[in-house]
N, C-alpha and C positions, 0 to 999 in steps of 0.2 A: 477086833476093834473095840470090843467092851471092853478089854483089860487097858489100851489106851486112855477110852475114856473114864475108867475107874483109876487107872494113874495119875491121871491129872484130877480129880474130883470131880467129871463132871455126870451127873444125872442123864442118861439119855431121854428119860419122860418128862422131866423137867424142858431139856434143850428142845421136843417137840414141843410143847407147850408153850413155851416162847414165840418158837416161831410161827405157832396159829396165832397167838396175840401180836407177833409184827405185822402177819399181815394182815390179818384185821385192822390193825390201825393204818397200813398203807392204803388199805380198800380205802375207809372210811374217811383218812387226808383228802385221799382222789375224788371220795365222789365229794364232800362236803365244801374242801378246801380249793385244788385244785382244778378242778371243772370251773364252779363259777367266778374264778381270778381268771379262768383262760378267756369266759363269755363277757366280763366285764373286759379285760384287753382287748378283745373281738371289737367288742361297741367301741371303743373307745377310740379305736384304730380308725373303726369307720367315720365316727363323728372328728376325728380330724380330717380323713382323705375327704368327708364332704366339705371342710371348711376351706381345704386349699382349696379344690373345685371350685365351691362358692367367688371363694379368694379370687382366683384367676379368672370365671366367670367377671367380677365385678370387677374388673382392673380392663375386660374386654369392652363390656360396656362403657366405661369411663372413657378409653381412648374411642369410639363408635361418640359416643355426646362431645368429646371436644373437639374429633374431627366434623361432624353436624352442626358444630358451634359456629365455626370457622366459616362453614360455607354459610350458615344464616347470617351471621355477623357480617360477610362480605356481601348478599344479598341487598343487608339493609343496605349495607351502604350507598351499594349503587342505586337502589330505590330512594333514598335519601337525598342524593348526587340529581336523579331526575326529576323530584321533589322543586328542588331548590331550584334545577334550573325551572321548570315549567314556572314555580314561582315570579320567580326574574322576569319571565316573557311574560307572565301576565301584567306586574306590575309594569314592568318598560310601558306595554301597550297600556294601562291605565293612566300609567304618566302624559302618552301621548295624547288620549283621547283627552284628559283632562286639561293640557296646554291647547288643547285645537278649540274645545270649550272657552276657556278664558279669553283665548284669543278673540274668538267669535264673538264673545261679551263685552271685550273690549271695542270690538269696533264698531258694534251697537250702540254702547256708551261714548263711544267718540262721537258717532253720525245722531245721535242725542242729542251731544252738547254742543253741535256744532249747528242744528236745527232749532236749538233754543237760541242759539246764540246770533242768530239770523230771525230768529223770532225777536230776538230783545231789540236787534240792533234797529230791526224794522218800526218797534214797538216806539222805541227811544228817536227815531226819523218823524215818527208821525204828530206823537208828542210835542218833538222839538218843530212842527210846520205848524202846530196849533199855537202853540206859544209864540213864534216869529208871527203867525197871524195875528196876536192878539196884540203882541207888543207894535206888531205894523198901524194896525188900526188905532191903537194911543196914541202913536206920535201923529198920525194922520189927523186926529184927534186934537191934537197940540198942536201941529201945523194949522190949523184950520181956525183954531181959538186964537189964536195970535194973529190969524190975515183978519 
C-alpha cells in the first residue's frame, strides 16, 4: 500500500494529519455550530407549536364569548320585552287612575257651578223682590200723591 500511496504522491503522515484536523473541525462544527442551530430550532419549534395552541385556544374562546353573547343578547331582550310591557300596564293603569281623577274633579266643578249657580240665581230673586219692593212702594207712593 506504500508503494501506491508513493505512486500517487501521497504522504501517509501528512494524510493522518489531515484527518485529525477534519475531525477536529467536525468535533468543533458539532459542538459550536451545530448543537446550538439544533437548540434554537428546538425553541423555535416550540414557540410556534405554543402559538398555534394559543391560536386555537383563542379562536375556542372567541366561539364560547359569541355563543354567550347570543344567549345574553337574547336575555336582554326578553327582559326588555318585559320591561316595556310592565311599562305599558303601569302607564295604562296611571292613565286610568288619572281619567277617574279628572273625572271626579270634574264633577266636583260641575256640582260647584251648579251650587253657585243656584246661589246666584237665588241671590239675583232676592235682589230682584227687594227692588220690585222698592219700585212697589214708589208707585204706591205716586199713586197716593196724585189721590
Amino acid at each position: 500500500m506504500s508503494e501506491l500511496f508513493n505512486a500517487f504522491g501521497i504522504d501517509w503522515r501528512l494524510l493522518i494529519l489531515q484527518m485529525i484536523n477534519f475531525g477536529i473541525l467536525v468535533g468543533a462544527l458539532w459542538f459550536f455550530l451545530y448543537k446550538p442551530v439544533l437548540g434554537m430550532l428546538k425553541k423555535r419549534e416550540e414557540m410556534i407549536a405554543k402559538g398555534v395552541s394559543d391560536a386555537e385556544s383563542a379562536e375556542k374562546t372567541r366561539l364560547q364569548v359569541e355563543e354567550s353573547k347570543g344567549a345574553i343578547l337574547k336575555d336582554a331582550e326578553i327582559e326588555a320585552q318585559e320591561v316595556v310591557s310592565v311599562a305599558k300596564q303601569h302607564g295604562s293603569d296611571e292613565r286610568s287612575k288619572i281619567l277617574k281623577e279628572a273625572e271626579e274633579r270634574a264633577a266636583k266643578v260641575a256640582d260647584d257651578a251648579a251650587l253657585r249657580a243656584k246661589e246666584t240665581v237665588t241671590k239675583a230673586r232676592k235682589e230682584a223682590d227687594k227692588e220690585i219692593t222698592k219700585l212697589s212702594i214708589l208707585a204706591a207712593e205716586k199713586v197716593l200723591e196724585k189721590k
